[in-house]
C-alpha positions as CSV (number, residue, x, y, z in Angstrom):
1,X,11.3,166.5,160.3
2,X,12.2,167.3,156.5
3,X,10.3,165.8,154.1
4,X,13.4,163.3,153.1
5,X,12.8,162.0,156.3
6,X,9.5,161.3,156.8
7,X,9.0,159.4,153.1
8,X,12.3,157.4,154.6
9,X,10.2,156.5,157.8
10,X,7.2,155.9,155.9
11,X,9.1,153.7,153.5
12,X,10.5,151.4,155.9
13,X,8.2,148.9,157.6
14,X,10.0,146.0,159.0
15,X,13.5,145.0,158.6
16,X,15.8,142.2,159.5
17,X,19.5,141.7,159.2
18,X,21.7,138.6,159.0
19,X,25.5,138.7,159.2
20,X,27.6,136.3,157.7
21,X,31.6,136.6,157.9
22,X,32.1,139.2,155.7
23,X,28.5,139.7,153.9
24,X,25.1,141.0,155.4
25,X,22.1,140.3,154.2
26,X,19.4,143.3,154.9
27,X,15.5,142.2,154.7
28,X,13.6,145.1,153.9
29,X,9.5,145.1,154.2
30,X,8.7,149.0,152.7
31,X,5.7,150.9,151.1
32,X,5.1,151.7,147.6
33,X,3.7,155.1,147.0
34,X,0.3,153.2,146.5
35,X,0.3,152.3,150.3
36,X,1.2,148.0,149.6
37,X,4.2,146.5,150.2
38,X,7.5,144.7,148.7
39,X,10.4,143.5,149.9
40,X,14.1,144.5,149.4
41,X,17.1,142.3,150.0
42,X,20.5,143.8,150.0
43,X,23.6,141.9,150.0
44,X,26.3,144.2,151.3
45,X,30.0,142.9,151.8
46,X,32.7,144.1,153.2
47,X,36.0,144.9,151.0
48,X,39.6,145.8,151.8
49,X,41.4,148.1,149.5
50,X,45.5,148.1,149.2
51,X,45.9,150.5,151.7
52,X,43.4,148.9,154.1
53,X,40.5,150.9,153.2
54,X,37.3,149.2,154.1
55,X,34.4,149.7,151.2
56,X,31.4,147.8,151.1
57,X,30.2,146.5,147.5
58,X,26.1,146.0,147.4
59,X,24.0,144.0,145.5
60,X,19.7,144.8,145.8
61,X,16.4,142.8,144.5
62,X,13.3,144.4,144.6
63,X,10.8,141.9,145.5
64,X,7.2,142.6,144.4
65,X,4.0,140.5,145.8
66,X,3.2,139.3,142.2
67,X,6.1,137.9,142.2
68,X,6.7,135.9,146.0
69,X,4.9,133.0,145.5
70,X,7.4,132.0,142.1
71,X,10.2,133.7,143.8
72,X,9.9,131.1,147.0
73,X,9.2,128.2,144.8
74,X,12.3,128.5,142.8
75,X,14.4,129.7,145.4
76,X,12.7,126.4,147.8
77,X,13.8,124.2,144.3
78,X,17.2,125.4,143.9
79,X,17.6,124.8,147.9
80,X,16.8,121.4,147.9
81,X,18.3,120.5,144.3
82,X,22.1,122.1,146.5
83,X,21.8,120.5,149.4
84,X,20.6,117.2,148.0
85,X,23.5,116.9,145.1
86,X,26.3,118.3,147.5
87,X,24.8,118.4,151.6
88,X,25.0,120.7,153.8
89,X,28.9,120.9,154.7
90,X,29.7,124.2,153.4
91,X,33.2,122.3,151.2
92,X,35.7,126.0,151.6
93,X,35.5,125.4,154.9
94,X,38.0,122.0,154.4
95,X,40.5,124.8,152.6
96,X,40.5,127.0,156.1
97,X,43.6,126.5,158.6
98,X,41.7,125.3,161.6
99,X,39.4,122.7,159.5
100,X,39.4,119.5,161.7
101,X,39.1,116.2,159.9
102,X,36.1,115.0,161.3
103,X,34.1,116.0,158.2
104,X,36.2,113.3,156.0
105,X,35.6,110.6,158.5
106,X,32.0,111.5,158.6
107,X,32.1,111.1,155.0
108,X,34.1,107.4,155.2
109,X,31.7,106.4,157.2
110,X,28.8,107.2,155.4
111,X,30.6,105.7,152.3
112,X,31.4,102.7,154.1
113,X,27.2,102.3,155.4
114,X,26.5,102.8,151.8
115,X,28.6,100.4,150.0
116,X,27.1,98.0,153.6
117,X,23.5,98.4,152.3
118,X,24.6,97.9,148.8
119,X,26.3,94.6,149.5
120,X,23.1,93.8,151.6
121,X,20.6,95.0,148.5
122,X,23.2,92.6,146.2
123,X,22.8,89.6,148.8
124,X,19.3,89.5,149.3
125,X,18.4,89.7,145.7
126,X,20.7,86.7,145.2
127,X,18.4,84.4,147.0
128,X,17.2,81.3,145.1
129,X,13.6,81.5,145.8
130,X,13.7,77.1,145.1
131,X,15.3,77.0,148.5
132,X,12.8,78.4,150.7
């Protein structure tokens, strides 16, 4: 084994992949020269050229311990502040050929429970407390 090789195994601790469509996401644990630890994560996506040629852009972040615990509390933040102002329905997916309509009619109906409870909110505070 050269000596390429062996700082490569050494390097790499644990790793994890997740493939999505076109992009995967690589979750890389390695060691610094020091003997601790940091994380990579690489974005790498698939591209077609003109003539059909597959390339694949990628996109790293070097993630040191110093910084995980801000790193996960923004990330968390910026999670929750998405999901909360726009769900989880993932809205290209109404632009695809095969998209079935059942994600507008969940959404009428949840419109339709929340104008409900409005209306109910409206009524009950409307109630002359003399006539209890």
């Amino acid at each position: 084994m050269d000596e390429k090789e062996n700082i490569k195994e050494r390097n790499e601790i644990c790793s994890r992949t997740l493939k999505t469509g076109s992009r995967t996401y690589f979750f890389d644990a390695r060691e610094t020269r020091a003997g601790d630890y940091y994380l990579t994560i690489t974005e790498s996506k698939k591209n077609f050229s003109d003539t059909g040629e597959v390339t694949y852009k990628k996109h790293k972040i070097y993630l040191y311990k110093e910084d995980f615990s801000k790193f996960q509390s923004i990330l968390d933040d910026m999670i929750r502040f998405i999901i909360n102002e726009k769900g989880r329905e993932v809205i290209s997916e109404r632009h695809q050929k095969d998209f079935k309509n059942h994600h507008t009619t969940t959404y009428n109906q949840e419109t339709k429970d929340v104008q409900k409870k409005t209306s109910e909110i409206k009524n009950f505070t409307n109630i002359n407390f003399e006539d209890i």
